[in-house]
TORKEPA-861035 format. One record per residue (C-alpha): x, y, z. Coordinates in pm, 1 decimal, padded with zeros to 6 digits. Each point is the difference from the previous one (the first is absolute). Example, Ala and Ser with C-alpha at 12.3 -4.5 7.8 and 13.67 -1.06 7.14 Angstrom:
2
(pt (01230.0 -00450.0 00780.0))
(pt (00137.0 00344.0 -00066.0))
END
This chain:
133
(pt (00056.5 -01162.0 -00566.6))
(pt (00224.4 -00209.9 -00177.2))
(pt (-00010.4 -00415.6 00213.3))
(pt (-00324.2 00149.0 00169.1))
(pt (-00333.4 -00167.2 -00141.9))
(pt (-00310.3 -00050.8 00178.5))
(pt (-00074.8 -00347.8 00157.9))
(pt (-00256.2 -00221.8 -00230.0))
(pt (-00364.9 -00076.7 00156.7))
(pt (00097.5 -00348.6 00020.5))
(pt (00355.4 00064.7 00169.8))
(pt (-00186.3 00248.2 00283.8))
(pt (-00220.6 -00259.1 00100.3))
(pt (00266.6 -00234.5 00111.9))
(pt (00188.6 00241.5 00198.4))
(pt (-00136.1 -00007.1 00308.7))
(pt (00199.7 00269.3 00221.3))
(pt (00004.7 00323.0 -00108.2))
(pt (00210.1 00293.4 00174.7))
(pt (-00037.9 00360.3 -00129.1))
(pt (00297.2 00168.0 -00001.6))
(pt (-00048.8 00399.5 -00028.1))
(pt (00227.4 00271.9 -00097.2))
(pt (00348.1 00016.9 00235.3))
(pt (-00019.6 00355.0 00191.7))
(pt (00141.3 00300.8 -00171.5))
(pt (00375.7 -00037.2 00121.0))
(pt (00016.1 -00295.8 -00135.6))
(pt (-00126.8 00048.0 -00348.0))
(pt (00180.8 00330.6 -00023.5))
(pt (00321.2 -00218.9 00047.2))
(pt (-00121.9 -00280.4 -00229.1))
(pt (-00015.8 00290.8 -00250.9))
(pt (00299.5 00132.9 00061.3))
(pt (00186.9 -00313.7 -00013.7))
(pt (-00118.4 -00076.2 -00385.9))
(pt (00102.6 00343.0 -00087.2))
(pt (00361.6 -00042.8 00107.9))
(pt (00118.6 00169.7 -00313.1))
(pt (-00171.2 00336.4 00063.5))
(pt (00042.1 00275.8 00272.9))
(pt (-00412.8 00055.6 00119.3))
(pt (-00042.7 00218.2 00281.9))
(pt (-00179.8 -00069.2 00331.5))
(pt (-00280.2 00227.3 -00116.6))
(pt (-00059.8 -00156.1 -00364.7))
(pt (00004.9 -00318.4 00181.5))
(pt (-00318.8 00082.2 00228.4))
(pt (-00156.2 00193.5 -00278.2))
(pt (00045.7 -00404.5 -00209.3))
(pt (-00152.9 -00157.5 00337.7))
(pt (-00288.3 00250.3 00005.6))
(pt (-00075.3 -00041.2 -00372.0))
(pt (-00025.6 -00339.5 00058.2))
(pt (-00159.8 -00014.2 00288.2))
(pt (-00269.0 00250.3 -00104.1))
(pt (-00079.3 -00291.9 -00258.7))
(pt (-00060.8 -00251.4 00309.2))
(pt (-00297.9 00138.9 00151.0))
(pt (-00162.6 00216.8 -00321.4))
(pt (-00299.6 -00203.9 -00038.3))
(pt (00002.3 00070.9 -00406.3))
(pt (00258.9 -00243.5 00012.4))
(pt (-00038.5 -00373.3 -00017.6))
(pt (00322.0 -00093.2 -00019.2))
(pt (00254.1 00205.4 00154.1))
(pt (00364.5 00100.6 -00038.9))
(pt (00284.2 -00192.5 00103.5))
(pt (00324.3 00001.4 00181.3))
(pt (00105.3 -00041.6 -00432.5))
(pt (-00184.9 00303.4 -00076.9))
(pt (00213.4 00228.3 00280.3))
(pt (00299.4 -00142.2 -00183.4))
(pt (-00112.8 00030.7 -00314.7))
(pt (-00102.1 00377.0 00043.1))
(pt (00327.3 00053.0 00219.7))
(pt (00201.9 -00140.6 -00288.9))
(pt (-00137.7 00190.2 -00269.2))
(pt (00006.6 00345.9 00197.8))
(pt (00361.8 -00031.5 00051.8))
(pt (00049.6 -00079.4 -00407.9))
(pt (-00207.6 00305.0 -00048.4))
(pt (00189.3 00235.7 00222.1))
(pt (00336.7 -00155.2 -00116.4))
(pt (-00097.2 00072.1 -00371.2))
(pt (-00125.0 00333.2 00074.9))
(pt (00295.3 00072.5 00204.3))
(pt (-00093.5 00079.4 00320.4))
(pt (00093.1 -00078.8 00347.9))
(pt (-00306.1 -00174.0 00159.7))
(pt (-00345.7 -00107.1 -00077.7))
(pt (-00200.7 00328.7 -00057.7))
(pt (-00393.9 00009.0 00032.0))
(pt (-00045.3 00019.1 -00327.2))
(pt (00178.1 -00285.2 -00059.9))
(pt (-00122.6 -00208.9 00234.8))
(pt (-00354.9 00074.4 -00089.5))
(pt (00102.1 -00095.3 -00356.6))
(pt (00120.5 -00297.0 00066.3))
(pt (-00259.6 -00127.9 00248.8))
(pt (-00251.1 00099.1 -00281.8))
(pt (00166.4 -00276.0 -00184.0))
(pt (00071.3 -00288.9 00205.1))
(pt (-00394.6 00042.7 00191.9))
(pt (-00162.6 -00001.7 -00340.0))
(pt (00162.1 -00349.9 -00091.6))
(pt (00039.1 -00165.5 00362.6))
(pt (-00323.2 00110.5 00098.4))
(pt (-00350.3 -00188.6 -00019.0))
(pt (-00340.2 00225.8 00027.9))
(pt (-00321.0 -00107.5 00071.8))
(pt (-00284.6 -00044.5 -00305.4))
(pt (-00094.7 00371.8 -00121.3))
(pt (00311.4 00144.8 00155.7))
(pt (00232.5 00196.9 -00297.2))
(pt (00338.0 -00077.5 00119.7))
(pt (00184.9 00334.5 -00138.0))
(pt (-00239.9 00272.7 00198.2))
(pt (00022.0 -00267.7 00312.5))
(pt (00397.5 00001.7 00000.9))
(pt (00042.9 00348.0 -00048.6))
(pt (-00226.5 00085.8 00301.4))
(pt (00164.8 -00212.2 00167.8))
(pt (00352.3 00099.1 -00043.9))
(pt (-00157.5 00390.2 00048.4))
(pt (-00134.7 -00123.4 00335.6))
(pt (00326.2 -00226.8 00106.7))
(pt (00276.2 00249.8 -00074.4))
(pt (-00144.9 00348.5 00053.3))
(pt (-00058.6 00226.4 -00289.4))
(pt (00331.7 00106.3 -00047.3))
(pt (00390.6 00083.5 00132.3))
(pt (00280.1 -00123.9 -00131.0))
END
C-alpha cells in the first residue's frame, strides 16, 4: 500500500468525475503476477490457485476491503521463497496455504465482529481445496 492513501473529505468534494475502475480479468492479472515474480519459476497451476485466493477475497462479504493484484504477488513471492528454502520443485499445497495464511491476514480488512484468523483460514480451505500437493 505503500503511495496509496485515501482521498481527504475536502479533496473528494472537488473532484467531480469519478470512473470506477474494477479488477482486469483473470489473464491479465495472472500475467501482472507473473511479471513481478520474474525471479521465480511458478507454475500455471499455483498461478490460478494465487488468482482464486484472491479472488475468493473479492466477493466474500466478511470482507470490507479486499485483496489486491499486491496481495497475488505478495503470496506468489513468498510461496516460491518457501519452496526454494525447503527445497522443492514447485509450490506445494501446503505451502501455498501457508503462505496465503500470511499475506490475507495482513492485506486483508474484515468487517466489525469478524476475527480475521478463523475468516482467512476458511477461506483459503474453501479457495484451494482441502488438500494435494
Amino acid at each position: 500500500m505503500s503511495g496509496a492513501h485515501r482521498l481527504s473529505e475536502a479533496l473528494r468534494d472537488r473532484i467531480r468525475v469519478w470512473i470506477r475502475l474494477g479488477y482486469p480479468r483473470k489473464s491479465t492479472e495472472i500475467e501482472i503476477v507473473k511479471m513481478n515474480c520474474p525471479e521465480y519459476k511458478l507454475s500455471d497451476k499455483t498461478l490460478d490457485s494465487i488468482y482464486s485466493l484472491v479472488s475468493a477475497t473479492r466477493v466474500s462479504t466478511d470482507i470490507e476491503t479486499p485483496g489486491s493484484i499486491r496481495a497475488g504477488i505478495s503470496i506468489a513471492r513468498l510461496s516460491a521463497e518457501i519452496a526454494k528454502r525447503e527445497g522443492v520443485d514447485d509450490v506445494t499445497h501446503g505451502i501455498l496455504s501457508k503462505a496465503a495464511t500470511y499475506v490475507l491476514t495482513g492485506a486483508l480488512r474484515f468487517r466489525p465482529g469478524i476475527d480475521p484468523e478463523p475468516a482467512v483460514n476458511s477461506l483459503v480451505r474453501r479457495a484451494l481445496g482441502s488438500g494435494g500437493s
